[in-house]
C-alpha positions as CSV (number, residue, x, y, z in Angstrom):
1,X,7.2,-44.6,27.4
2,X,6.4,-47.4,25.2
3,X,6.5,-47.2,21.4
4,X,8.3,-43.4,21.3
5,X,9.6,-42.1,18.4
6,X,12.4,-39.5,18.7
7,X,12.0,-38.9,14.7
8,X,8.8,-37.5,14.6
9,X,9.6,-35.3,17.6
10,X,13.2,-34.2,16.1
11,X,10.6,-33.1,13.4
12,X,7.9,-31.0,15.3
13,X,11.5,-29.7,17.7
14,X,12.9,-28.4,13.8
15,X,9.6,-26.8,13.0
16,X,9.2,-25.3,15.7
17,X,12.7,-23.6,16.0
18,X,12.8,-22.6,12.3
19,X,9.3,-20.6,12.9
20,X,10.2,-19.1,16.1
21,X,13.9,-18.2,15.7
22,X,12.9,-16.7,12.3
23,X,9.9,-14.9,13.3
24,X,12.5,-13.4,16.1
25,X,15.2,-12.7,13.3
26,X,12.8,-11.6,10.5
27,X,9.7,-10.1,12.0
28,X,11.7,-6.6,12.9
29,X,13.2,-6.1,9.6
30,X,10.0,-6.9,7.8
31,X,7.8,-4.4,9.6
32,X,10.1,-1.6,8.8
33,X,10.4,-2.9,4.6
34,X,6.4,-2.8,4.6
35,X,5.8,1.5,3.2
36,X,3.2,3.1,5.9
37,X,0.6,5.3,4.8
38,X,-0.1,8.8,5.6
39,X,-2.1,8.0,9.2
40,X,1.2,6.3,10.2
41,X,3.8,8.4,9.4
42,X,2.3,11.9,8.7
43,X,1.9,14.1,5.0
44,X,-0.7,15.4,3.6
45,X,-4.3,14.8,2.9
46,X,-5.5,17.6,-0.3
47,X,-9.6,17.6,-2.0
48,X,-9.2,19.0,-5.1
49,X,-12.2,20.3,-7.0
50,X,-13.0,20.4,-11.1
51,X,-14.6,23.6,-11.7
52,X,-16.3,24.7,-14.6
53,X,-14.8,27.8,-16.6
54,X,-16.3,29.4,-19.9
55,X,-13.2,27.6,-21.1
56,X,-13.2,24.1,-20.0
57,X,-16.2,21.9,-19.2
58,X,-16.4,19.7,-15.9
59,X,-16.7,15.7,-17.7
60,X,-15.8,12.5,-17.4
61,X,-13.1,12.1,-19.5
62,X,-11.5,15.7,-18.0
63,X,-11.8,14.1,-14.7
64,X,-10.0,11.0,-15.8
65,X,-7.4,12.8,-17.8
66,X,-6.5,15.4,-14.7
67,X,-5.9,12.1,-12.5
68,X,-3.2,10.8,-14.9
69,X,-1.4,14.5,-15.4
70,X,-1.6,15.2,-11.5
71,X,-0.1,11.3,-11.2
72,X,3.2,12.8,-13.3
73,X,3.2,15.5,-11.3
74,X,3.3,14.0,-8.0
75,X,5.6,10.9,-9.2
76,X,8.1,13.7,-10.6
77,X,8.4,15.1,-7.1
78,X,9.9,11.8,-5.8
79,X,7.5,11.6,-3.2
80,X,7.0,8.0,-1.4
81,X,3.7,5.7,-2.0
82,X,1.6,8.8,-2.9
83,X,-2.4,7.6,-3.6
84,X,-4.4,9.6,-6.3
85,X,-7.7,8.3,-6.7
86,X,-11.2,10.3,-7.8
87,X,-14.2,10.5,-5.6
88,X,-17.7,10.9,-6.9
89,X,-17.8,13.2,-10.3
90,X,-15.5,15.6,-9.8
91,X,-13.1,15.5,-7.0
92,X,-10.0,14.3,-6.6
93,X,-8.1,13.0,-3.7
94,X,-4.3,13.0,-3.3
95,X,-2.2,11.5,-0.1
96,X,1.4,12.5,0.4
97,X,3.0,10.5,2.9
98,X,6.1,11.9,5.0
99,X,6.1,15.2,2.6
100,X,8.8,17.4,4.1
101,X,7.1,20.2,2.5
102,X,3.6,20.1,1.8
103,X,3.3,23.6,0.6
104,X,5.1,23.3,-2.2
105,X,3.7,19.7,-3.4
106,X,-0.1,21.2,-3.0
107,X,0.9,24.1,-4.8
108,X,1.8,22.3,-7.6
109,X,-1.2,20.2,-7.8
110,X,-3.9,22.4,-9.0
111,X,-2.4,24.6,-11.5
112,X,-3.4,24.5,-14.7
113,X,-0.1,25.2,-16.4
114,X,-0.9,26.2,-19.5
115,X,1.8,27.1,-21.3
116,X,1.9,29.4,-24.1
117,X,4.1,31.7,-26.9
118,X,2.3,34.5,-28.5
119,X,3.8,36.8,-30.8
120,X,4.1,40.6,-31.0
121,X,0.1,40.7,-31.7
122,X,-1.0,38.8,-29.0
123,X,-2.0,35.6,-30.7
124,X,-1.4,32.4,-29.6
125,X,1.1,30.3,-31.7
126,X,2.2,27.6,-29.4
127,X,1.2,25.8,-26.1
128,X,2.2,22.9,-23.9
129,X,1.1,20.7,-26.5
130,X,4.3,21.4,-28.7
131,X,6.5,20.2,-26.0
132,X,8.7,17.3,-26.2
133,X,10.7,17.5,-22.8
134,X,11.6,20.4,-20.4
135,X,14.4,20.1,-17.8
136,X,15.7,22.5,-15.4
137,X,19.4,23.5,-16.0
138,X,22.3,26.2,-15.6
139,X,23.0,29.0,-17.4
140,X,25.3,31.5,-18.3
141,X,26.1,33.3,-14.9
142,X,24.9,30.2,-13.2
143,X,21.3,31.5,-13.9
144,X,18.6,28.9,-13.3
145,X,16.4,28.5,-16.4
146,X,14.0,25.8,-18.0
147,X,15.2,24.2,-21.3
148,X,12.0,23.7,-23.5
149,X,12.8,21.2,-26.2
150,X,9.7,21.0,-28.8
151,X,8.2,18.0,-31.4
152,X,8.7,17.8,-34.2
153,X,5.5,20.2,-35.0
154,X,6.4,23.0,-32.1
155,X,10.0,23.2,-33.7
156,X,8.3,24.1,-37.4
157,X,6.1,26.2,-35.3
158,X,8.8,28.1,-33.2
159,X,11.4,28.4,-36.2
160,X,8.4,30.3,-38.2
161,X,7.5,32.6,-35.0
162,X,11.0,33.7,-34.3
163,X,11.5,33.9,-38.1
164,X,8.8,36.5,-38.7
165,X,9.7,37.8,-35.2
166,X,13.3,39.2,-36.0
167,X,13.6,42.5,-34.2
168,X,10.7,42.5,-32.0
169,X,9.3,40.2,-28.8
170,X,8.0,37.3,-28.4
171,X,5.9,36.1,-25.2
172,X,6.4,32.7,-23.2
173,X,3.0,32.9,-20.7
174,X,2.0,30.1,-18.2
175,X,-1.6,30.2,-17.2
176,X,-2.2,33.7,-18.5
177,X,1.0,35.1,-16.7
178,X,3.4,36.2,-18.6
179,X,7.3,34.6,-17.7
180,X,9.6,36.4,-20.1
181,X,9.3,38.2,-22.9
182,X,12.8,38.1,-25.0
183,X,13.8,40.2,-28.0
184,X,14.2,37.9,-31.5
185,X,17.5,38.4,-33.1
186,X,17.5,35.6,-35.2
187,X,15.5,32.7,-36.3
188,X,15.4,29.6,-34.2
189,X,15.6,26.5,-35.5
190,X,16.7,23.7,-33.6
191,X,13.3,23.4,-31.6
192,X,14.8,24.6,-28.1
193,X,13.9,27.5,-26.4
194,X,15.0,28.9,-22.8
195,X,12.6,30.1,-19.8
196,X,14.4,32.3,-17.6
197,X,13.4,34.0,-14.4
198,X,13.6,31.6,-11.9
199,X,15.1,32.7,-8.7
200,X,16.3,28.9,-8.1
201,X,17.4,25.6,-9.7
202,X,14.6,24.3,-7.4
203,X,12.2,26.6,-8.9
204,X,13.0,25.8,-12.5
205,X,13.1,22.0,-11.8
206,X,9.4,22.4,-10.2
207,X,8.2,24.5,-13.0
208,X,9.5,21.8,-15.4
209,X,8.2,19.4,-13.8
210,X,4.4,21.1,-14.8
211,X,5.7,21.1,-18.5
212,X,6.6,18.0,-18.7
213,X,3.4,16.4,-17.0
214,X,1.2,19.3,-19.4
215,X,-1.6,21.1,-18.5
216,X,-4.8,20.0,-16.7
217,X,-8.1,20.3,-19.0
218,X,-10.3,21.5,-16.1
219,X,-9.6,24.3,-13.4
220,X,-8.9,22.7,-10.1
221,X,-9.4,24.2,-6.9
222,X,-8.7,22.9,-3.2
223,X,-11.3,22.6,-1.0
224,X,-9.7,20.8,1.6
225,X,-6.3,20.6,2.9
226,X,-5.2,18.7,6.1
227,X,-2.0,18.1,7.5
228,X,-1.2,14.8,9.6
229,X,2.5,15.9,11.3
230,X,5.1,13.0,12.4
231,X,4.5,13.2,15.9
232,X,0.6,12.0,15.5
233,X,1.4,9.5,13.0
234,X,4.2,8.1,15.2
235,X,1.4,8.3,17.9
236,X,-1.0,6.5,15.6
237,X,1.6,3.8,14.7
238,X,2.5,3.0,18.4
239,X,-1.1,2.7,19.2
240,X,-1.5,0.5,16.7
241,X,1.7,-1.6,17.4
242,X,0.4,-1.7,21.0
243,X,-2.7,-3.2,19.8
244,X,-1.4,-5.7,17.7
245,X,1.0,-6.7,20.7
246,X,-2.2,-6.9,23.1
247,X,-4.8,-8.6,20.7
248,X,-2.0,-11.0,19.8
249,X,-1.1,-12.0,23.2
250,X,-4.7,-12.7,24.2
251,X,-4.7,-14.9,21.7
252,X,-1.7,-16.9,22.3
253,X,-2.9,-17.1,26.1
254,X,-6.5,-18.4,24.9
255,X,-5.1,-21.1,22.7
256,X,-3.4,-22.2,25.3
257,X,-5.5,-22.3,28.3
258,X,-8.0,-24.6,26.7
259,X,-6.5,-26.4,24.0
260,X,-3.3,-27.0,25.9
261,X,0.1,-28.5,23.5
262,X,-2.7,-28.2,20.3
263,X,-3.0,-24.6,21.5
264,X,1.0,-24.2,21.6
265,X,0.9,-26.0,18.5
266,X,-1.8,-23.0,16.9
267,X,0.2,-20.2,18.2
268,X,3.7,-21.4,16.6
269,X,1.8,-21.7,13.4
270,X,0.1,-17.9,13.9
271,X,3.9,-16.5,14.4
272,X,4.5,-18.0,10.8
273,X,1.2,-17.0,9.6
274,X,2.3,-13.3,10.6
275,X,5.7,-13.7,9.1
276,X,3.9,-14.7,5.2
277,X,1.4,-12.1,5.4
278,X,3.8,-9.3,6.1
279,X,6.7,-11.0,3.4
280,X,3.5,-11.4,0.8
281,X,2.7,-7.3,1.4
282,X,6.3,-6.2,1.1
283,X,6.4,-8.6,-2.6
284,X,3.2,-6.9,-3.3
285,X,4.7,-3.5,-2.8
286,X,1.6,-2.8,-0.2
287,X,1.1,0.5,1.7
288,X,0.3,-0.8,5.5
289,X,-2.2,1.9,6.9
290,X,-4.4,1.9,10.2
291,X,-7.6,-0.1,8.9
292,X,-4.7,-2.4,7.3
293,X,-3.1,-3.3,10.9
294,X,-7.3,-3.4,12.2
295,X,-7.7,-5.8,9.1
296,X,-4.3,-7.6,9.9
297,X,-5.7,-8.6,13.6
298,X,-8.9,-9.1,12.2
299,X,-7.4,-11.5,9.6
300,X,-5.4,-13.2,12.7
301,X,-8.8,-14.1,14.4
302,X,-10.0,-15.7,11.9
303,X,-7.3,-17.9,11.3
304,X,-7.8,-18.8,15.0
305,X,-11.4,-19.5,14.4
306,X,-10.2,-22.1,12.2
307,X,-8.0,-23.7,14.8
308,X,-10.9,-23.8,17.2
309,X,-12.9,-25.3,14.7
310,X,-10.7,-27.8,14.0
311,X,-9.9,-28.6,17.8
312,X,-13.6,-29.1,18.8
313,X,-14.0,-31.5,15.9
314,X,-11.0,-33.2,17.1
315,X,-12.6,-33.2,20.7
316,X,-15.6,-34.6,19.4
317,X,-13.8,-37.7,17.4
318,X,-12.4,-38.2,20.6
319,X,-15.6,-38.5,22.8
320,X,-16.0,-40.8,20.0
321,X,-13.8,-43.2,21.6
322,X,-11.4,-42.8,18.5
323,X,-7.3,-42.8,18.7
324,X,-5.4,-39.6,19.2
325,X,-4.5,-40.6,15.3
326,X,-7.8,-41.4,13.9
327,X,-9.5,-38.3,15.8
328,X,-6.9,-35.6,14.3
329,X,-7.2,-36.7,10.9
330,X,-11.3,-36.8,11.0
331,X,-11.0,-33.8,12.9
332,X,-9.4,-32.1,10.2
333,X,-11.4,-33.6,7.2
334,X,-14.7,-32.6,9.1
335,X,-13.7,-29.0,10.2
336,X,-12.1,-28.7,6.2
337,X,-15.8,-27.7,4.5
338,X,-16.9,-25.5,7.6
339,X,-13.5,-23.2,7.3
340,X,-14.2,-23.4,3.4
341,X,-17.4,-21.8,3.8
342,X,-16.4,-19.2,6.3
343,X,-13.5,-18.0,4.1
344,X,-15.5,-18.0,1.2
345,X,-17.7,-15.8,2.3
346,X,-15.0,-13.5,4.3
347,X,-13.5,-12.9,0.8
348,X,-16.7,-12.3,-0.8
349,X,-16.9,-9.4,1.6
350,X,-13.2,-8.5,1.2
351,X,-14.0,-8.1,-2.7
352,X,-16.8,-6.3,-2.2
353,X,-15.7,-3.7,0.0
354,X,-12.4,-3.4,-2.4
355,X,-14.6,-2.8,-5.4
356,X,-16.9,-0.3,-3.2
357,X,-14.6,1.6,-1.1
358,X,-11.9,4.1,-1.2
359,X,-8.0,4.2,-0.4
360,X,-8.1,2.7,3.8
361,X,-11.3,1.0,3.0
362,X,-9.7,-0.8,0.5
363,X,-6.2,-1.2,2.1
364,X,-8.7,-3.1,5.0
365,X,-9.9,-4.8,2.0
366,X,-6.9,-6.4,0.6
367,X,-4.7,-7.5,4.1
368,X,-8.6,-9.1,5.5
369,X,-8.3,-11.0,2.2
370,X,-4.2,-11.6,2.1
371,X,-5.1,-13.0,5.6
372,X,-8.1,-15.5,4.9
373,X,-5.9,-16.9,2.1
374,X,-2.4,-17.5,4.4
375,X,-4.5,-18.7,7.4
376,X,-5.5,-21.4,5.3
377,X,-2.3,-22.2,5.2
378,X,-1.0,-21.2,8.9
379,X,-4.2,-23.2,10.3
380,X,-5.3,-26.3,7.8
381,X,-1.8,-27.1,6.5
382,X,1.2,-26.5,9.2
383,X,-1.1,-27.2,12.5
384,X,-2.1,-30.0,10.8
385,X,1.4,-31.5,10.0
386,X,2.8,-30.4,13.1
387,X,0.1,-31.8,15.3
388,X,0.7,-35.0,13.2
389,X,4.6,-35.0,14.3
390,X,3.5,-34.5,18.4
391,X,0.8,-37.5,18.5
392,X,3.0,-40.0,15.5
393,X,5.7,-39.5,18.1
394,X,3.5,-41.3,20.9
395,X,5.1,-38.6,23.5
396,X,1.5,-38.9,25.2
397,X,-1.8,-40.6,24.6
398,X,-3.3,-38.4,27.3
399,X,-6.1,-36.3,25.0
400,X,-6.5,-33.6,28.1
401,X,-2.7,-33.1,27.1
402,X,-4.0,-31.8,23.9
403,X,-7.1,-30.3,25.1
404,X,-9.5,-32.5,23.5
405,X,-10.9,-34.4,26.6
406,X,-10.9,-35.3,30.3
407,X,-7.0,-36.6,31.7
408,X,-6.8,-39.6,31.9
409,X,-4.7,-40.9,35.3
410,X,-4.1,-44.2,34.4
411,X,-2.9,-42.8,31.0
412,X,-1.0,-40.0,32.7
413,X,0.6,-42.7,35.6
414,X,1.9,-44.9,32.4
415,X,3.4,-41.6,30.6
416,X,5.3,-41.1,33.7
């Protein structure tokens, strides 16, 4: 072949190996950084309703302010990518991914835990307001307990109660219950206090956790409670991966059926396309759900759809009676304000739907949009260059080699 250029193959041959081989190393471990949500890897899925009391009024601002407290609780806990978001006026939704014990975490959500001291009358002379801090810890006789440590009001407050107290009880209530009702001896003033009665150092750490994260302003209730277990989140997330692996393939084999070494070229450039969408989620600390995987192949379309623009502009330059060169590059400059558009439009839905929706819808939201953005990059930028290394290195002049017209034999007997 006349005029070849081994450089600008060793090029597209470097490329092409650093995608693949790292999409081969990398995609595995990257999969399994990305956190799944609860439809992929089971929890829990709790409704929790603001009711009105003659005590507490169901408003905005109550609603907003029992989101934040039942955010400490459930970040106390420890528990993995949980979502807390409202919905509507006055419910609440809470997720717990891969909770090994629901029970426990739902219990803890609606409580009110409001925490009291009264004194030997009955009246009310400190609350969960006072609180600075409350840890669970072991006593004397390895006795689980709560240490209450109180501001810098609540100690003034405690040191007068157990002052005026000396010789008769005092009573530490939470939520009307009464906990432990110890005998004064002496006044208190360091602004520490004890709960004991806890049958475990689980127990106590759980019931300081609700201290610490203080009481909600409104009564909660749950109205709905369902469990997703591991098996039918594994189930989900094999599904998934097996559509993923199916919708991908099609794709690859569609590429190249009809656009031939261009089509190779697309699908090398989708394999890094999936590799930056999956690295940018794991930077963005992302929580991959189902609609996110359906957004994900969505996304992976799309960036095809720009390849196939692209191609058939190329294919039309050609017709043209244009050079392989001169047809790529207006092929690409013509195709540019078309995929433009297109994107523009996608993300304006993206946006829209992420404003709108709720915890999947908006998980769709942001990969559909991650997606757009990198298969600008996958399809305008690196099929570009790399088609630009294939035809610069005059391995063919045949354009039915690149799916963009008819073969040519006289073309194809010179190549050979």
């Amino acid at each position: 072949m006349k005029d070849f250029r081994w450089g600008e193959l060793g090029k597209f041959l470097v490329v092409t190996l650093a995608i693949v081989g790292g999409f081969c190393v990398y995609i595995k471990p990257l999969t399994h950084s990305i956190k799944q949500g609860l439809d992929l890897q089971g929890g829990s899925h709790v409704v929790l309703q603001a009711v009105e009391t003659a005590d507490s009024k169901v408003d905005d601002d109550a609603v907003k302010r029992s989101v934040t407290i039942i955010e400490r609780r459930v970040n106390e806990l420890g528990l993995t990518e949980p979502l807390i978001q409202r919905q509507g006026k006055d419910r609440i939704i809470v997720e717990l991914p891969g909770v090994k014990d629901p029970e426990k975490a739902i219990a803890m959500l609606g409580r009110t835990a409001m925490l009291q001291f009264l004194d030997d009358k009955g009246n009310v002379v400190l609350t969960g307001n006072d609180l600075k801090d409350a840890r669970g810890q072991i006593g004397q006789n390895n006795q689980a307990m709560v240490g209450l440590e109180f501001n810098d009001e609540g100690g003034k407050k405690f040191a007068d109660l157990t002052a005026r107290s000396i010789g008769k009880q005092i009573a530490i209530a939470l939520d009307g219950k009464i906990l432990t009702a110890p005998m004064v001896n002496e006044a208190i003033t360091g602004g520490r206090a004890v709960i004991t009665g806890s049958r475990t150092m689980e127990e106590a750490e759980h019931l300081a956790i609700l201290l610490r994260s203080g009481s909600l302003p409104v009564k909660l209730e749950i109205m709905e409670n369902r469990t997703v277990g591991p098996t039918l989140g594994q189930d989900s997330k094999e599904k998934s991966i097996k559509a993923f692996i199916i919708g991908c393939g099609a794709v690859f084999v569609f590429m190249l059926i009809f656009y031939r070494l261009s089509g190779i070229v697309a699908d090398i450039a989708l394999l890094l396309y999936t590799m930056m969408l999956l690295l940018v989620m794991r930077y963005l600390n992302a929580t991959l759900t189902l609609p996110g995987i359906a957004g994900i192949i969505l996304s992976i379309g799309m960036a095809v759809d720009a390849n196939v623009l692209i191609f058939e502009r190329f294919k039309e330059e050609v017709k043209k009676g244009k050079t392989l060169r001169s047809s790529m590059a207006s092929g690409f400059d013509r195709a540019l304000i078309t995929i433009m558009d297109s994107n523009i439009t996608t993300l304006m839905a993206a946006a829209i739907l992420f404003y709108l929706g709720t915890g999947p819808v908006k998980g769709f939201a942001v990969t559909l949009a991650l997606g757009v953005l990198l298969s600008m990059i996958s399809a305008v930028i690196v099929t570009k260059y790399m088609l630009q290394f294939l035809i610069f290195s005059n391995i063919t002049k045949n354009p039915w080699i690149f799916g963009v017209g008819a073969p040519k034999q006289e073309e194809v007997a010179k190549n050979e």
